[in-house]
Structure formats: structure tokens, C-alpha cells
C-alpha positions as CSV (number, residue, x, y, z in Angstrom):
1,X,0.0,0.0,0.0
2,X,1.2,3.8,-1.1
3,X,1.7,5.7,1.6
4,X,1.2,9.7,1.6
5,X,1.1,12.7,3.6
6,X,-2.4,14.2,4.5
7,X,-3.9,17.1,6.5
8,X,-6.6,15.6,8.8
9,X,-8.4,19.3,10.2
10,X,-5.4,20.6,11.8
11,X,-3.5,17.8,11.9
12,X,-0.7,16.5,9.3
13,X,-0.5,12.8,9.3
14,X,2.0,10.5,7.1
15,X,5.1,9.0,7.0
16,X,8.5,10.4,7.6
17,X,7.6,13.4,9.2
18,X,10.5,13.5,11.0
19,X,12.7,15.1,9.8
20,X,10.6,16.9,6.8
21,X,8.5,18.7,9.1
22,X,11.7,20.4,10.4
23,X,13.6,21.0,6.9
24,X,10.0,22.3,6.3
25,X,10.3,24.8,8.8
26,X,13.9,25.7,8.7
27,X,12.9,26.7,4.4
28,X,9.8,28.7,6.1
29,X,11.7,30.7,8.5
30,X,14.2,31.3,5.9
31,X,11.7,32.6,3.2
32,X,10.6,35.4,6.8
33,X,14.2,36.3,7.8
34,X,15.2,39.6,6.1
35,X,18.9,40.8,6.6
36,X,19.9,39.3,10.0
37,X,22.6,41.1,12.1
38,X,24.6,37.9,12.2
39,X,25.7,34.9,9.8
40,X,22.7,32.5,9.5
41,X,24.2,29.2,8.1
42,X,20.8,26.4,7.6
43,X,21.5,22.9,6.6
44,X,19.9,19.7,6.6
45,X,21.8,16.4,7.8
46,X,22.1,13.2,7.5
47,X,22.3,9.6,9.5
48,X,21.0,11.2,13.1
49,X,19.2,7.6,13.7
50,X,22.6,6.2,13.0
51,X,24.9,8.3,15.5
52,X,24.4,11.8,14.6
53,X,27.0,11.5,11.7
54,X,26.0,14.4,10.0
55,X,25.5,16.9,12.6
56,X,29.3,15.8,14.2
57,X,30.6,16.5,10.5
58,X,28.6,19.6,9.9
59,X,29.7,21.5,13.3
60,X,33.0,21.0,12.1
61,X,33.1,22.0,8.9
62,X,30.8,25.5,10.4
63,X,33.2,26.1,13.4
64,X,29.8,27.7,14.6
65,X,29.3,30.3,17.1
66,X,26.1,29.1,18.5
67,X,23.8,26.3,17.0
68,X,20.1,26.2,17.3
69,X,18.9,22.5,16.2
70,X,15.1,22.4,14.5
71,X,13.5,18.4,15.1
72,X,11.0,16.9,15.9
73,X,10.0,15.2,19.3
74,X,7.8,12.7,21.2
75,X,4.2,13.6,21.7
76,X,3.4,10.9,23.7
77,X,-0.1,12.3,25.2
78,X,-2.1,9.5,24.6
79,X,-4.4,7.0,26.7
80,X,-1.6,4.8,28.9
81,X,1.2,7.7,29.4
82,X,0.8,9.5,33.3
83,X,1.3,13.3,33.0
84,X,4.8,13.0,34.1
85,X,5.3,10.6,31.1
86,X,4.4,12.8,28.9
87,X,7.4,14.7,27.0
88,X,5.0,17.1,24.5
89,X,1.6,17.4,23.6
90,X,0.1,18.5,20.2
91,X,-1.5,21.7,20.0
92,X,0.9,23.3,22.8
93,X,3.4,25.0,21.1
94,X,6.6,24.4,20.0
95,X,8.8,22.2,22.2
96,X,12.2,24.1,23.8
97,X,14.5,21.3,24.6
98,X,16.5,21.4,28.0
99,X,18.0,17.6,27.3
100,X,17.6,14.0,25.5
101,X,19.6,11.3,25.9
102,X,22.9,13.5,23.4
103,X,22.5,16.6,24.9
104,X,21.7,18.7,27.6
105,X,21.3,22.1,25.7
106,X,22.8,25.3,27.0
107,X,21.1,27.1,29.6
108,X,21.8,31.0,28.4
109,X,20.2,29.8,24.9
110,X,17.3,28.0,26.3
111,X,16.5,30.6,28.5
112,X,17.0,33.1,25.6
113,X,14.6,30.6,23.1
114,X,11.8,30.8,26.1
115,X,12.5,34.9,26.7
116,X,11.9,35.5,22.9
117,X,8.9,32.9,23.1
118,X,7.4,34.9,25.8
119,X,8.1,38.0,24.5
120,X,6.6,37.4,21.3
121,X,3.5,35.6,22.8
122,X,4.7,32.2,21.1
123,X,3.2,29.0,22.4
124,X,5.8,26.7,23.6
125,X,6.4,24.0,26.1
126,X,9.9,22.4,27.2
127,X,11.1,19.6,26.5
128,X,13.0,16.7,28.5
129,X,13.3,13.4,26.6
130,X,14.8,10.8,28.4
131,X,16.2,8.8,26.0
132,X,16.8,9.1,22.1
133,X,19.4,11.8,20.9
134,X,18.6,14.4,18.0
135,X,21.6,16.3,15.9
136,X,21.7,19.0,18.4
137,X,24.3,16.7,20.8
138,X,26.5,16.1,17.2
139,X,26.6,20.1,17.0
140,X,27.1,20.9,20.2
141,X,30.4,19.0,20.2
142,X,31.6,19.1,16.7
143,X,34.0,21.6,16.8
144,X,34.3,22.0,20.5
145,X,31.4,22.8,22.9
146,X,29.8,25.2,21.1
147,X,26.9,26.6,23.0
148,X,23.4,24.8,21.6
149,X,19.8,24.7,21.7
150,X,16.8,22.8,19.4
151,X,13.5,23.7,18.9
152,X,11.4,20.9,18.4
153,X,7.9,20.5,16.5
154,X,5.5,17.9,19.0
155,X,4.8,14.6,16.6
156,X,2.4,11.5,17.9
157,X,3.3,8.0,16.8
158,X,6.7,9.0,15.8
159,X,9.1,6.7,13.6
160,X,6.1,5.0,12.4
161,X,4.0,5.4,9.1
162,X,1.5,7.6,11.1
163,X,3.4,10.2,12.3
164,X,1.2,13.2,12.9
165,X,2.0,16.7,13.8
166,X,-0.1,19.7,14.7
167,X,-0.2,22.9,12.2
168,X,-0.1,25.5,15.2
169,X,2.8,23.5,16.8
170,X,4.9,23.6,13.2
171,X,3.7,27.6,12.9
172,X,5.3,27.8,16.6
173,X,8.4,26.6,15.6
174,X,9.0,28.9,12.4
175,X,7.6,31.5,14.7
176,X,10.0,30.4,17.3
177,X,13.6,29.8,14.8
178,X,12.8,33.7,13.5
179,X,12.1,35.6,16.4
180,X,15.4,33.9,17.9
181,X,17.5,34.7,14.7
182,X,16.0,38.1,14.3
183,X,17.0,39.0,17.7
184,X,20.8,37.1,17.5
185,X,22.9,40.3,17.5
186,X,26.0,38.5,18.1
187,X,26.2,40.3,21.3
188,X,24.7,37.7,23.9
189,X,27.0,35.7,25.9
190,X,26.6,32.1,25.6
191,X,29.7,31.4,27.3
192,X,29.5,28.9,30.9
């Protein structure tokens, strides 16, 4: 059987979401950024699933000052998952991550993604995955420890066929990604 992609109401539902929901909205807040004060570099990787290969590579190659991952996440808020199981839920904004099992993001540009989320009435929820890495952990240490944070767009049923994410939490996301790189002067310290 074919599989596709389909919007259900204001859902997206199909296979492979992750990670062309967050190319997806990388290209959108690229097509809204208009002459940023700093160098905006935006790739795409590959082989996450497989050890982050592409991210490792990528930061060193960049050299980057500060890295800001886009990815998806678990929205596991479904019947059999307590509250404190829950990592995300769909339709509450974009997901600020504070660790997963690669990484445990920097806390000046975590707090700085959650002031400009505040500040620009952005809805948003953090984010603590136990276990599972994303490309933010290969960045963060491929040339060094270069200060990081991700921004991550809630999906349900993710790494199957049915992945399904929510268009408010995806519009959160861009929203997030250009009010952060808007505001990037190059003058905030990231350093420990």
C-alpha cells in the first residue's frame, strides 16, 4: 500500500515526518528572515538515527558560534502515558528542549529561546526526553562545545507510518527559529 502525507483538520498525518517537518520549517523561517545582524548558516543532515553522523561532521566544517537544532519530538499524550510521562503534547506549542539522551542544551540559549517565546506571545512547552538523541548533541560538540539549543515540532506515533503533527505547533516553531535569529545580535553571551 502507497503511503502519503495528509492534512486531517489541523493535523498532518504521514510517513517520515520526522525530519521533513523540520527542513519544512527551517525553508519557512528562511523565506521570513530579512537581513539578520549575524551569519545565518541552515543545513539539513544526515544519518541522526545512526549516531548523529551528519550533525558531528557539519559542526566541524561550520566552526559555529552558537547552533540552534530544529527536530521533531515525542508527543506521547495519549491513553496509557501518566502526566509526568508525557514529553510534549500537540497543540501546545513548540517544544524548547532542556535535554535528551545526546545533549543537555545550554542554559543561556534555552532561557533566551523561552524569553523571545514569551516576548513574542509564542506558544511553547519544554522539552525533556529521556532517552533518544537528535543532531543537536552532534553540533554541540563538533567543533568543541559550542553553546546549543533545538526547537522541536511535537509529533504523535513517531518513527512509524502515522506520524502526525499539529499545524499550530509547526507555525510555533518557524515562529520560534525567526524571532530567535531576528533577535541574535551577536552580542549575547553564551559562554559557561
Amino acid at each position: 500500500m502507497a503511503q502519503s502525507t495528509e492534512r486531517v483538520g489541523e493535523f498532518v498525518a504521514g510517513k517520515s515526518l520526522d525530519n521533513r517537518v523540520s527542513v519544512f520549517a527551517m525553508l519557512a523561517a528562511a523565506r521570513r528572515l530579512d537581513s539578520p545582524a549575524v551569519d545565518v548558516h541552515l543545513a539539513a543532515t544526515t544519518q541522526e538515527e545512526v549516531g548523529l553522523r551528519g550533525a558531528s561532521a557539519l559542526g566541524v566544517d561550520l566552526d559555529p558560534d552558537l547552533v540552534v537544532a530544529v527536530d521533531t519530538t515525542v508527543a506521547n499524550d495519549v491513553p496509557g502515558f501518566a502526566d509526568g510521562e508525557q514529553v510534549t503534547e500537540l497543540g501546545e506549542g513548540a517544544g524548547i528542549k532542556l535535554k535528551d539522551g545526546s545533549v543537555i542544551t545550554s542554559h543561556k540559549v534555552h532561557r533566551r529561546l523561552r524569553a523571545v517565546a514569551e516576548r513574542e506571545g509564542i506558544d511553547h512547552q519544554l522539552e525533556v526526553l529521556s532517552s533518544g538523541g537528535t543532531d543537536t548533541g552532534g553540533l554541540q560538540g563538533g567543533s568543541g562545545a559550542t553553546p546549543a539549543g533545538a526547537i522541536s515540532v511535537p509529533t504523535r506515533y513517531l518513527h512509524t507510518p502515522t506520524e502526525c503533527v499539529h499545524e499550530a505547533d509547526v507555525a510555533a516553531a518557524v515562529d520560534l527559529l525567526v524571532g530567535f535569529l531576528e533577535s541574535e545580535d551577536g552580542a549575547h553571551d553564551y559562554r559557561l
